[in-house]
C-alpha positions as a printed NumPy array, in Angstrom:
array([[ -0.674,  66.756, -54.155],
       [ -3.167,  68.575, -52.361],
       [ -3.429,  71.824, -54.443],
       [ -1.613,  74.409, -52.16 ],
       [  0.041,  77.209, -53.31 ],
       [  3.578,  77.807, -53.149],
       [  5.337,  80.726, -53.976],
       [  8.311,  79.972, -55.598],
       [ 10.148,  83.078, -54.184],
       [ 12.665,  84.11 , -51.37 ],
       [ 15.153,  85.837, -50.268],
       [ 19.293,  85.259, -50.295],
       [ 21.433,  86.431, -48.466],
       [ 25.488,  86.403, -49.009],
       [ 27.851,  88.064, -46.699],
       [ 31.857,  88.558, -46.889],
       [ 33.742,  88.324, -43.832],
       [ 36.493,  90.25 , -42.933],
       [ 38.828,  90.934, -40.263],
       [ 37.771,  87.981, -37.899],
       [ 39.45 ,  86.781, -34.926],
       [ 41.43 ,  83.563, -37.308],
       [ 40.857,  81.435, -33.464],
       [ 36.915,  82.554, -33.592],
       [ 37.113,  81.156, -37.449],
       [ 38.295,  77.753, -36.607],
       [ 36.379,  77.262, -33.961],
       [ 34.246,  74.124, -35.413],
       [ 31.645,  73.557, -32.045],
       [ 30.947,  77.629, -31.078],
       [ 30.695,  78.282, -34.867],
       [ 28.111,  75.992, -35.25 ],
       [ 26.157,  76.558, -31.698],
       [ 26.36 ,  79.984, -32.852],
       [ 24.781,  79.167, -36.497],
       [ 21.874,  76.768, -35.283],
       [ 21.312,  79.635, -32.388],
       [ 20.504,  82.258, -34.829],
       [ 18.417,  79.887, -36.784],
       [ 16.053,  79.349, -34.249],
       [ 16.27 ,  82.736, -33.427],
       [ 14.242,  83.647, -36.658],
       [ 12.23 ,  80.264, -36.523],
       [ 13.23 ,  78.514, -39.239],
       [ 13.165,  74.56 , -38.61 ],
       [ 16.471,  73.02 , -38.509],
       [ 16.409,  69.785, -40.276],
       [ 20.572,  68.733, -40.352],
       [ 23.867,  70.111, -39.44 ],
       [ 26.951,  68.848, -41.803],
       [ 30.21 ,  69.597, -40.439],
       [ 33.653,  69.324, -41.623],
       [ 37.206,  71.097, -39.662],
       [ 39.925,  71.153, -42.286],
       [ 43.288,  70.702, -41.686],
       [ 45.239,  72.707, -40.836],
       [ 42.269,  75.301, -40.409],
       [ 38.78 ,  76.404, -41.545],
       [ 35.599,  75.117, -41.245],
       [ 32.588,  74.117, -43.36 ],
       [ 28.965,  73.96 , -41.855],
       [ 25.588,  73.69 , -43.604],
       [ 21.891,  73.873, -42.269],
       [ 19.508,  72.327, -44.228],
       [ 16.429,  74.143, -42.776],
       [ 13.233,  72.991, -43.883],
       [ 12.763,  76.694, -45.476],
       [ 16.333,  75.514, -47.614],
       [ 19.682,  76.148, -46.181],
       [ 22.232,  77.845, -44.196],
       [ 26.323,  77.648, -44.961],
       [ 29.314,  78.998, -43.369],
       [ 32.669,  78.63 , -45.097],
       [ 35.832,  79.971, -42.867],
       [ 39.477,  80.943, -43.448],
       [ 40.955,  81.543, -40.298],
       [ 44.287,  82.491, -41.917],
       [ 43.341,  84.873, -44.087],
       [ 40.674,  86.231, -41.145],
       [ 37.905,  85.55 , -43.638],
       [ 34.693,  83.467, -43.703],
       [ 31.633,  83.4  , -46.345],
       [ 27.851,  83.076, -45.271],
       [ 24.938,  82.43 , -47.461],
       [ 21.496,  81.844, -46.397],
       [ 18.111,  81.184, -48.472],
       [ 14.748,  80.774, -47.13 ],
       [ 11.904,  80.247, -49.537],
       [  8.644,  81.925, -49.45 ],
       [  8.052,  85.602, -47.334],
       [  8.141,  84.534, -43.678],
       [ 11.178,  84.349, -42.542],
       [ 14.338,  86.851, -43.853],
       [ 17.864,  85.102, -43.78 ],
       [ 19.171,  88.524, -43.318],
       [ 18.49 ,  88.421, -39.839],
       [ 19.697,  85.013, -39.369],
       [ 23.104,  86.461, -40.021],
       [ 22.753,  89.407, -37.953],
       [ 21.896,  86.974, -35.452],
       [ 24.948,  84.56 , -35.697],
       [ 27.179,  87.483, -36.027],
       [ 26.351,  89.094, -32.936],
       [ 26.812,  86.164, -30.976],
       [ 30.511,  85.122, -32.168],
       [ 31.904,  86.729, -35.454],
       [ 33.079,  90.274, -35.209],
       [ 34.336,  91.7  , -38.269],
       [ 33.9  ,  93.365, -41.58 ],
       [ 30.973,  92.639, -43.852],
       [ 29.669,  92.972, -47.508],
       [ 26.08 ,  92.143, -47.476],
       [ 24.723,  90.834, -51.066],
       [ 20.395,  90.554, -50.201],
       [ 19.101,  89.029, -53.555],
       [ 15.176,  88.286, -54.133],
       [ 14.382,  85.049, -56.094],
       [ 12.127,  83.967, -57.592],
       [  8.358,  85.032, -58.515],
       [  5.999,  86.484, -55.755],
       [  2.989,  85.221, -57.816],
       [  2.084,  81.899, -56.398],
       [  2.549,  78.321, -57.829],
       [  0.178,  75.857, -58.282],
       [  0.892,  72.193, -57.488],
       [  0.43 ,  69.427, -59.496],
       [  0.866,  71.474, -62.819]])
């Protein structure tokens, strides 16, 4: 360990969908081109995608970012989805990750939950 500081702090962001299109919400490829867009939008590093279309709807797709992670969770027949996002530290804010990904392909109603983790005073390594 080198002795850099951490902070062991961030931000988290959990949104409640409502009122989507249900054929937007089980839409498995656009859902997740839209997700990984909006990542990179707000520079976070994607590391891995994991994907899963249930049957006979919905969808399931996680980020892990290098900053932590990014999940979608849809129910197309109930018009409903959940989104959480962390990212660790004070550079990048997962807020805008989803204001991102929903302006590109899920219209709707949302509850927006913004939580702060954490400690702002820095961590040392190797303690």
């Amino acid at each position: 360990m080198s002795g850099k500081s951490h902070l062991a702090y961030g931000h988290h962001v959990l949104v409640d969908i409502s009122d989507a299109e249900p054929s937007v919400l089980n839409n498995l490829e656009s859902l997740e081109h839209s997700l990984v867009s909006a990542a990179a939008d707000e520079g976070v590093t994607v590391l891995a995608t994991l994907k899963k279309a249930f049957q006979p709807s919905g969808v399931t797709i996680l980020l892990l970012i290098s900053e932590s992670h990014v999940s979608l969770h849809t129910y197309p027949d109930q018009g409903r989805a959940f989104f959480d996002a962390f990212t660790c530290g004070v550079d990048y804010e997962p807020a805008n990750i989803f204001r991102s990904f929903a302006s590109k392909s899920l219209k709707g109603t949302y509850r927006i939950i913004r939580v702060e983790r954490g400690s702002a005073s820095p961590v040392q390594e190797g303690r």
